[in-house]
N, C-alpha and C positions, 0 to 999 in steps of 0.2 A: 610778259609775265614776270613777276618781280620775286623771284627765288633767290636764298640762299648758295653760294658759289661754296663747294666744297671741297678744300684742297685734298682730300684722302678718301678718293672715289672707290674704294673695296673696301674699306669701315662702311661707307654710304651701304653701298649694294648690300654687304651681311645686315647690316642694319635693317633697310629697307626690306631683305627676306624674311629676317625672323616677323616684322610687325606686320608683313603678309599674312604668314602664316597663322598668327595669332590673332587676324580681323578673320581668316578665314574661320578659324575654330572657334571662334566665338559671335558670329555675325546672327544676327537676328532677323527671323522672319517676318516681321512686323513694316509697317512703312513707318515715317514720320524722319528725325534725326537719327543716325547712326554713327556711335563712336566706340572706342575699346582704348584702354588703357594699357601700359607694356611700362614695366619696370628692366632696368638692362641689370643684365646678372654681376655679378661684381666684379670689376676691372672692365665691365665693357663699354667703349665710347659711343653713345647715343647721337645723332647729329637729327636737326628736323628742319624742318620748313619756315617754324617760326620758333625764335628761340628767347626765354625770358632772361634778361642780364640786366642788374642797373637798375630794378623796380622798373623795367619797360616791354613790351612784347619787343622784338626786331626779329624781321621789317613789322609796319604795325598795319600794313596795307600789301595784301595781296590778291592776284588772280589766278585763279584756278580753271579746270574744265566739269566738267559734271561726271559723277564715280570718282574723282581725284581724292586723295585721300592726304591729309593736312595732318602735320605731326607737330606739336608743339615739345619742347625739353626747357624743361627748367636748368638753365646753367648757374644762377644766383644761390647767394647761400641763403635768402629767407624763403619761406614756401608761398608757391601761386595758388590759381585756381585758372582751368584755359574754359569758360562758362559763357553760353550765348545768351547776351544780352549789355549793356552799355551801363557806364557809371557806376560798376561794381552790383549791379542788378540784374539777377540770371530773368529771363523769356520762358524760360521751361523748356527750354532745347538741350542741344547738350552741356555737359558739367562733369571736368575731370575730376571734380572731389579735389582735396589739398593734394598739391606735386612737391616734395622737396627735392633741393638739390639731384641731378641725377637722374630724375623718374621722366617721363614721355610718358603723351599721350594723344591719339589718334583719334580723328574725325573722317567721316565719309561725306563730303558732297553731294546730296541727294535733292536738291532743287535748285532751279537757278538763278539769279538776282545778288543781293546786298544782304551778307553773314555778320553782323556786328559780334564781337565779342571783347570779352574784360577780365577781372582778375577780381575776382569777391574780396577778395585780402586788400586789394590797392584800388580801388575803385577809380583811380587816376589811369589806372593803366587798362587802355581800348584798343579796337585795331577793328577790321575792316574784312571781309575774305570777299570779291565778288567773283560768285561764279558762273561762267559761261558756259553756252553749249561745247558737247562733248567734237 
């Protein structure tokens, strides 16, 4: 699995609780793609899974398990978009809307195979999520 190594593992954890709690309270009953978005309050250090810097997703290829939950943060100072689909062309899955600087946002894994996604803004910038049985 190709994760982000995170040197400030109790930023990770509060992080990773409050975006629980916020997929929790916002989770849809519906099937198809599932994601939520989470702004961090101010002063707070966001950390995710896949992080934008440099007009690039890193890493731009990852593996996940099935329910795993993928958190993108924009650490660049121009705004993305974390949108499923390839060459800047959303699929109609999901689509964080514009992230600047600062802002995360969260995806659910909910079927398994090859997750292509891009950056509407930078249609250069792709990546990959394949996800595996849980």
């Amino acid at each position: 699995m190709n994760r982000i190594r995170h040197s400030r593992p109790g930023l990770l954890l509060g992080a990773l609780t409050a975006l629980a709690l916020i997929l929790t309270a916002c989770s849809s009953s519906g099937g198809g793609d599932s994601d939520d978005s989470a702004s961090p309050d101010e002063g707070e250090v966001v950390e995710g899974d896949i992080v934008m810097i440099d007009i690039a997703f890193n890493p731009d290829d990852i593996t996940v398990s099935l329910d795993d939950t993928v958190v993108w943060v924009n650490d660049d100072s121009v705004q993305h978009t974390a949108t499923r689909g390839s060459d800047g062309t959303s699929d109609d899955g999901f689509d964080s809307d514009v992230l600047s600087q600062g802002e995360a946002f969260a995806w659910t894994a909910d079927q398994e195979g090859e997750v292509q996604f891009t950056c509407t803004i930078h249609p250069q910038m792709n990546g990959t999520i394949t996800v595996e049985p849980a």
